[in-house]
C-alpha positions as CSV (number, residue, x, y, z in Angstrom):
1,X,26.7,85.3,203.0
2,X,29.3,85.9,200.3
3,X,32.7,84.2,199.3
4,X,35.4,86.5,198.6
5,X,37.2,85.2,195.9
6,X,41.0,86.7,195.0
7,X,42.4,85.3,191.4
8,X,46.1,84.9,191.2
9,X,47.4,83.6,187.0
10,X,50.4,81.3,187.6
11,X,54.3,83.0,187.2
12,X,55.7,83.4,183.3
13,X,56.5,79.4,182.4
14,X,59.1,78.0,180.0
15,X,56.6,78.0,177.4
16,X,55.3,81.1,178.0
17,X,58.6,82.7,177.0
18,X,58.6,81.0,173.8
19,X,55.4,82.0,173.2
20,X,53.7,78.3,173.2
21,X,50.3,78.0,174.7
22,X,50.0,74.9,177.2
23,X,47.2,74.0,177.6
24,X,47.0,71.3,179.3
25,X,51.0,70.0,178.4
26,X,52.6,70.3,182.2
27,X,55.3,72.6,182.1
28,X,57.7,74.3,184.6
29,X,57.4,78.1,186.0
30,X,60.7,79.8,183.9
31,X,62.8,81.6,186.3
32,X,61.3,84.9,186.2
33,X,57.8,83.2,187.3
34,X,59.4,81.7,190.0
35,X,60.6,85.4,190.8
36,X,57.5,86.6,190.1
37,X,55.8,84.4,192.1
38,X,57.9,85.0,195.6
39,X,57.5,88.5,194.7
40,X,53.9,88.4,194.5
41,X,53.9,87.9,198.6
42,X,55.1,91.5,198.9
43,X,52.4,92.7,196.9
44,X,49.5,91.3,198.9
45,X,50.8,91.4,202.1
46,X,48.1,91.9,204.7
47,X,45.6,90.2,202.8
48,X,44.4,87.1,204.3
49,X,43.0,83.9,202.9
50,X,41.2,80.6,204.6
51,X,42.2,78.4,202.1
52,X,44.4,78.3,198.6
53,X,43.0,76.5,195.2
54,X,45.6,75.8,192.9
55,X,45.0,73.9,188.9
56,X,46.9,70.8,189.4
57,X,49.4,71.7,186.7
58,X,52.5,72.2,187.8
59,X,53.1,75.9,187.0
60,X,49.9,76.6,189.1
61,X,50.9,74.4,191.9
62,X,54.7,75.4,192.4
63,X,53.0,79.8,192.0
64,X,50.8,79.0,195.1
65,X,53.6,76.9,197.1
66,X,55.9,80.1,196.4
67,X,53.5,82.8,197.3
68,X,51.2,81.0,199.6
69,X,53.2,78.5,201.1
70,X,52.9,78.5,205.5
71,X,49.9,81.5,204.8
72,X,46.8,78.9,204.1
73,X,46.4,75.7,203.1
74,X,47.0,74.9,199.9
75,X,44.0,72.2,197.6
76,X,44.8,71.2,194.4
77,X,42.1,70.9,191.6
78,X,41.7,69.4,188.7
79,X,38.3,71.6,187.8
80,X,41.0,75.1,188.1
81,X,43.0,73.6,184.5
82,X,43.9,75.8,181.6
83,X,41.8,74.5,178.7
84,X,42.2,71.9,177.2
85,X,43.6,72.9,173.5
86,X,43.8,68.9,172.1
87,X,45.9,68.7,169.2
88,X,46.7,72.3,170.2
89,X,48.0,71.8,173.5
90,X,52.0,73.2,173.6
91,X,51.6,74.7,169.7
92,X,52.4,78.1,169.2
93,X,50.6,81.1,170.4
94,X,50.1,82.2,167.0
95,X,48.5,79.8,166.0
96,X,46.1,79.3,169.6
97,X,45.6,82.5,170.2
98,X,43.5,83.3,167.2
99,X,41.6,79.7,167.6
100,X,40.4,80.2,171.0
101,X,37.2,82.7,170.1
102,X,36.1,80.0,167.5
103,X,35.7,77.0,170.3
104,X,33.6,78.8,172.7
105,X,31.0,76.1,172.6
106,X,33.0,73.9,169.5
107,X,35.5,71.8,171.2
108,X,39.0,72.0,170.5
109,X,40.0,68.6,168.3
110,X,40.6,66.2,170.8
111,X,40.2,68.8,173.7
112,X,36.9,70.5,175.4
113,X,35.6,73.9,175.0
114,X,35.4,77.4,176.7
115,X,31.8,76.0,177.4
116,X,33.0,73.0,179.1
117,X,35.8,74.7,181.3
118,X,32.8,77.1,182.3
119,X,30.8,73.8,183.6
120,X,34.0,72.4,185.4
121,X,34.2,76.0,187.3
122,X,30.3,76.4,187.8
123,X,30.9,72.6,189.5
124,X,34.3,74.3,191.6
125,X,32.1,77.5,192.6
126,X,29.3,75.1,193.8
127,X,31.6,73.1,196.2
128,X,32.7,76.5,197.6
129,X,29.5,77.9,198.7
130,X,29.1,74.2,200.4
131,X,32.3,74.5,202.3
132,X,33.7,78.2,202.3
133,X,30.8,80.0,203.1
134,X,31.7,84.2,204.2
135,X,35.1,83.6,204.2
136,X,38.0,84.1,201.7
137,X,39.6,81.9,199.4
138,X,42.6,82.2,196.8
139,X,42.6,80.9,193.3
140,X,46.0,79.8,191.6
141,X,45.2,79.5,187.9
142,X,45.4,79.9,184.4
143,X,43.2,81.9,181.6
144,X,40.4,80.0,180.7
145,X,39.5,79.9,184.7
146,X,39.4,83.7,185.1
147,X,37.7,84.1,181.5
148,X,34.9,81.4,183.3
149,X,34.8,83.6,186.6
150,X,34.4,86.5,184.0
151,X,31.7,85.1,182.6
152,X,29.9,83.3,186.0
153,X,30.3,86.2,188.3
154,X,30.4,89.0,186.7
155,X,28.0,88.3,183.7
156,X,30.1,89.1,180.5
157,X,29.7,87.2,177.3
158,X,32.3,84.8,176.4
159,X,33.0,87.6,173.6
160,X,33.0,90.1,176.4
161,X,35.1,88.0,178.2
162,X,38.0,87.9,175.3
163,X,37.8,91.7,174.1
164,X,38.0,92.8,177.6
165,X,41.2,90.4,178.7
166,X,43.5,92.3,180.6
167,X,46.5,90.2,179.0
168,X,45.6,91.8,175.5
169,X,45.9,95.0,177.4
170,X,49.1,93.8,178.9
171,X,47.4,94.9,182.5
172,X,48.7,92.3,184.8
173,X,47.8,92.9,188.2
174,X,48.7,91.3,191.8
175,X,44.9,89.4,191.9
176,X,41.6,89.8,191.0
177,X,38.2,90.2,192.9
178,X,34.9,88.5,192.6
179,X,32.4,87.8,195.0
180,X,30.3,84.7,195.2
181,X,27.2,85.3,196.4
């Protein structure tokens, strides 16, 4: 039996506007994610989901309450962060962005690598075919998550994994699909 797995990125945060990656610095959904985030139950109406798993960050946390709030109960985890940038965290995109490649399997000063949020997930994947086996779950994330789900369940490269983000495309969509088999 399979997991069915939808993958939800948290609403536009206040940092996200000024274009400042996170990281792991815990900042608040901006209006329009909160918008974006109540509007996101129109867009999946009908679909159904046993159980919610949110990054404990706040901007993941307060995206599932909004769109998932009274549909599924909502679990926090810690294993569903963004990564952890270090000395990076809350510094400009700009700067980030064009980092990110280089600390595939280098960690960030003072933070972890791609590598290690692909372990943390692996770990999170494992516990759900313990627990959550043939039904479907919800993920309430951030990048480095999906670019690990990328990489774990649909067997990209970490390379294949950046080149191929839909957010350099600009290609947002209302979830994302992988199976755990």
């Amino acid at each position: 039996m399979s997991i069915r797995i939808t993958y939800f990125v948290h609403g536009t945060t206040t940092d996200n506007l000024q274009e400042i990656s996170s990281g792991w610095s815990d900042v608040e959904l901006s209006d329009k994610g909160v918008q974006q985030s109540i509007d996101l139950r129109d867009q999946i109406k009908g679909k159904k989901f046993d159980a919610v798993f949110c990054s404990d960050l706040k901007r993941a946390v307060k995206s599932a309450e909004l769109t998932f709030k009274d549909e599924a109960p909502i679990f926090q985890d810690k294993r569903l962060r963004e990564c952890n940038y270090g000395k990076y965290n809350a510094q400009p995109s700009s700067v980030v962005e064009p980092l990110q490649e280089k600390y595939i399997t280098e960690q960030f000063p003072d933070g972890e690598s791609y590598e290690d949020v692909k372990l943390r997930i692996l770990e999170f994947l494992q516990d759900l075919r313990q627990n959550y086996e043939g039904k479907s779950i919800a993920i309430v994330a951030h990048k480095a998550p999906q670019l690990a789900l990328d990489v774990l369940l649909v067997g990209k490269s970490w390379e294949e994994a950046f080149a191929q983000d839909w957010r350099k495309r600009k290609a947002w969509q209302p979830g994302w699909d992988y199976t755990l088999a």
